[in-house]
C-alpha positions in Angstrom: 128.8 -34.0 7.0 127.3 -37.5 8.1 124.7 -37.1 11.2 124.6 -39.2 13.8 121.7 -41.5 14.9 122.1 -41.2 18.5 119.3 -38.4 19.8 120.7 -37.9 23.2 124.0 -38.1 24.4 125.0 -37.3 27.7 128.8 -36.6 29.1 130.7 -36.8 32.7 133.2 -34.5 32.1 135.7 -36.1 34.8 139.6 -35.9 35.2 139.7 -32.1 35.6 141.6 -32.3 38.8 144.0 -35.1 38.2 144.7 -33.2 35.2 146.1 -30.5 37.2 147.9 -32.2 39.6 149.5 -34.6 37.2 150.9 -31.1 36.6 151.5 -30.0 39.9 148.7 -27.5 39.8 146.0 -27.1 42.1 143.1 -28.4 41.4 141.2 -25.2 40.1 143.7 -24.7 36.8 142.1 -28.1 35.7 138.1 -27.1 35.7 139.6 -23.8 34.7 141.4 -25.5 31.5 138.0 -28.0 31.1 135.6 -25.0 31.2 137.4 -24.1 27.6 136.8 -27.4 26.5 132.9 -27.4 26.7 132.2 -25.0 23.6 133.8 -27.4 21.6 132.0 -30.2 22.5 128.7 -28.3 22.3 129.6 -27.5 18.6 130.9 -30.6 17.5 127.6 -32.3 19.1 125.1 -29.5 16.8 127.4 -30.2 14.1 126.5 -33.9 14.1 123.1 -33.6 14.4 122.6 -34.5 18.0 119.0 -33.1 19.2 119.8 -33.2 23.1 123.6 -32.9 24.8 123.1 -33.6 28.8 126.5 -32.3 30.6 127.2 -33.6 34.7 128.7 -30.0 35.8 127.8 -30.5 39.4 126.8 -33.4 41.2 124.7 -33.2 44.8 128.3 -35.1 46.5 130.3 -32.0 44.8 129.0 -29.7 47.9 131.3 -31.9 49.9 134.6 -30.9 48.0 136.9 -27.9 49.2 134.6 -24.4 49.4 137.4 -22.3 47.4 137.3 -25.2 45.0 133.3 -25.0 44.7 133.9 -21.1 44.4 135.8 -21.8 41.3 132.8 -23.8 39.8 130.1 -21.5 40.5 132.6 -18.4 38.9 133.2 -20.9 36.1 129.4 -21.2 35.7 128.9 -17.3 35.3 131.6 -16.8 32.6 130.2 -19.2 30.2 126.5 -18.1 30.7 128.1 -14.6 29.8 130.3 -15.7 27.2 128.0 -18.4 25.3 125.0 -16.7 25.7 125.3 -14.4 22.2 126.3 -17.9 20.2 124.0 -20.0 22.1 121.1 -17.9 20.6 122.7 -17.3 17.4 122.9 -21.3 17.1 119.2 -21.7 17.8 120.3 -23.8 20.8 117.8 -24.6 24.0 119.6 -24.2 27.1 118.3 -25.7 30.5 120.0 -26.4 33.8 118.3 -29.3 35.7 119.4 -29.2 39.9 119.5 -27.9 42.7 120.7 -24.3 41.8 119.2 -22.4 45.5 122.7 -21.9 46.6 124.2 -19.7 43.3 124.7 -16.4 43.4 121.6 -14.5 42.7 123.6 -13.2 39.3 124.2 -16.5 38.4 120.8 -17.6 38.9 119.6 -14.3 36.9 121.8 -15.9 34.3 120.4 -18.6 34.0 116.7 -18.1 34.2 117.8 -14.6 31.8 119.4 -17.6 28.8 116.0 -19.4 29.7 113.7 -18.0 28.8 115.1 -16.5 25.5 116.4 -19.9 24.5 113.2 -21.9 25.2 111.8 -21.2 21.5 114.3 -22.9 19.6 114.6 -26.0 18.0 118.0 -26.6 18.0 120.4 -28.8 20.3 118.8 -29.2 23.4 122.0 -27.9 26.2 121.3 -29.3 29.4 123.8 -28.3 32.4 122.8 -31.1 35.3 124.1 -28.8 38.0 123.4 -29.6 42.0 121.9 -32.9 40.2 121.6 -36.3 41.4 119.8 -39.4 39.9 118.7 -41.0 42.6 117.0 -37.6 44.2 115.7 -37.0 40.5 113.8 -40.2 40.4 112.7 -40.2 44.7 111.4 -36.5 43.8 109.5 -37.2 41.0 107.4 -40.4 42.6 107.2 -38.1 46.0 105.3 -35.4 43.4 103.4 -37.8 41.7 102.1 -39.6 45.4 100.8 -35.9 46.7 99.3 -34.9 43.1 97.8 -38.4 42.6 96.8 -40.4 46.2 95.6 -43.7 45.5 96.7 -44.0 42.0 98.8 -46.5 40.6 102.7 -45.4 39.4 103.2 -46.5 35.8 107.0 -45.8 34.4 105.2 -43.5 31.8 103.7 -41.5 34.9 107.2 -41.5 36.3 109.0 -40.4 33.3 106.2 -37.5 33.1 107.1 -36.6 36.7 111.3 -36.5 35.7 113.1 -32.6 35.9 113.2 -32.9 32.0 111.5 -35.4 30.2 111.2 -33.7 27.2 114.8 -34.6 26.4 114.0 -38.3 26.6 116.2 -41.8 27.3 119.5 -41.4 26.8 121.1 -43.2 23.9 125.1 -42.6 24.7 126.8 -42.1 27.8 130.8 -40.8 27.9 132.8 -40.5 30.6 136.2 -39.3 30.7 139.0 -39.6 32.9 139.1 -43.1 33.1 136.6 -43.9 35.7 134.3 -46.5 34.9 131.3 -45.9 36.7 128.1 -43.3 36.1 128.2 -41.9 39.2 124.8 -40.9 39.7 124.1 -39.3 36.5 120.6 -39.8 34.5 119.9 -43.0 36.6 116.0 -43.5 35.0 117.3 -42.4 31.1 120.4 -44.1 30.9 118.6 -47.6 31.4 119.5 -48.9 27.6 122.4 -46.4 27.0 125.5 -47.4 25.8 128.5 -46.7 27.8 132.1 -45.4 26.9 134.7 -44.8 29.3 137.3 -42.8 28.0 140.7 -42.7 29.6 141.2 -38.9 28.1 140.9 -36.2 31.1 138.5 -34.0 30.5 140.7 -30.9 29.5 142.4 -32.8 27.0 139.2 -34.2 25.3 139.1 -33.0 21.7 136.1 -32.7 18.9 137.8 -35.3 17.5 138.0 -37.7 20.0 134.5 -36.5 20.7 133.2 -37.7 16.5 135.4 -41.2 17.1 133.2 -42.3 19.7 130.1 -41.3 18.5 131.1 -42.6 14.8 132.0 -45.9 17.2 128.8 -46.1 19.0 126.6 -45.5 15.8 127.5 -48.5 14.8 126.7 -50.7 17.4 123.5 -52.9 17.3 121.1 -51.4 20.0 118.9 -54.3 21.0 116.9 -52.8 23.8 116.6 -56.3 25.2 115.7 -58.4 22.0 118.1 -60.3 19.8 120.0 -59.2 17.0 118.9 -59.4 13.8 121.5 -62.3 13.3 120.5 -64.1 16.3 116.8 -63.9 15.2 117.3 -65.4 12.1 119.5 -68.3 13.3 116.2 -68.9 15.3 114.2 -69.1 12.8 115.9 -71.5 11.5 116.1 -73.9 14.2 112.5 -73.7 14.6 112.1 -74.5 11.1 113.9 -77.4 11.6 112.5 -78.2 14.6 109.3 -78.2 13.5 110.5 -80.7 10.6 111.7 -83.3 13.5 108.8 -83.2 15.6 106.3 -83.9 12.2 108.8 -86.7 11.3 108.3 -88.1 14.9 
């Protein structure tokens, strides 16, 4: 099986409540269908050889949805940690959440801190649930700790990045979002700065493992310049300065 170049990919799993009502369902059946979904995506990602998978489960604006709806999300929460926990281990997979996670259930949060700690050894896939998360709070957080920890010094972007919830897990090389939406919506602000973007127009409960490989497969091939030239381009410049160069003496 062919493994993928891209270190860190990070997903917006979006479209679980048009999904339901396209069906004239509430809301809830969608993340309820799109909670099965995850596993998949987790597997397929390890099977590829991705080192870090970053998933958006809950964003700082979701407090503003319906309560019963956020209900659902937290119980949602609690059911994979207690599912996925065994084959999370098993799979030598590091599991973080990065957030705001003060209003969860104190189970939940048990949970969590629980598959923690007796994930932080391995060397797997890095699973990060960005849960209560926002980009913009991630990044005014870390330069407010930096300020109080370091008055008077000068903020580099390495300092920053130091400074982030996670920086082990690095830039971000891929960004998906489903659903349709083309926008990032807050998610991984400072690490998506050079990531390449796909939009898919899949709803998140009907996003497969293949789909999933298509895009990656898709993106591997793209030429990341970071800001340079491509390699073509370069060449061609080459040239022309050769040639240049030739003029000019002939002048």
């Amino acid at each position: 099986m062919e493994k993928t170049n891209l270190k860190h990919i990070a997903i917006i799993m979006d479209g679980n409540g048009r999904w339901a009502q396209c069906r004239s369902h509430e809301r809830i059946w969608g993340h309820i269908r799109g909670s099965k979904i995850v596993s998949n995506i987790v597997e397929e990602a390890d099977d590829l050889g991705v080192k870090a998978l970053t998933l958006y489960a809950f964003s700082t604006e979701n407090w503003s949805r319906p309560v019963g709806e956020v209900t659902v999300l937290f119980k949602l929460l609690k059911k994979f940690l207690l599912k996925e926990r065994s084959r999370i281990l098993k799979n030598n997979i590091q599991f973080k959440v990065m957030g705001d996670t003060s209003k969860l259930p104190e189970k939940t949060k048990k949970l969590i801190a629980d598959l923690e700690e007796d994930s932080k050894s391995n060397v797997g896939l890095k699973l990060t649930f960005a849960f209560g998360y926002g980009g913009r709070d991630e990044i005014v957080s870390a330069a407010n700790k930096f300020i109080k920890e370091n008055p008077g010094k000068e903020l580099t972007e390495e300092l920053l990045q130091s400074y982030l919830l996670l920086p082990q897990l690095g830039d971000v090389d891929l960004m998906i979002r489903t659903g349709g939406d083309q926008r990032i919506s807050n998610f991984l602000l400072w690490q998506s700065a050079y990531a390449e973007l796909y939009f898919s127009q899949t709803k998140w409960p009907d996003f497969t493992r293949v789909e999933f490989r298509k895009i990656v497969e898709f993106v591997s091939k793209r030429e990341r310049r970071f800001g340079n030239v491509c390699s073509s381009d370069l060449q061609t410049s080459k040239m022309m300065a050769v040639e240049n160069k030739e003029i000019i003496t002939n002048l």
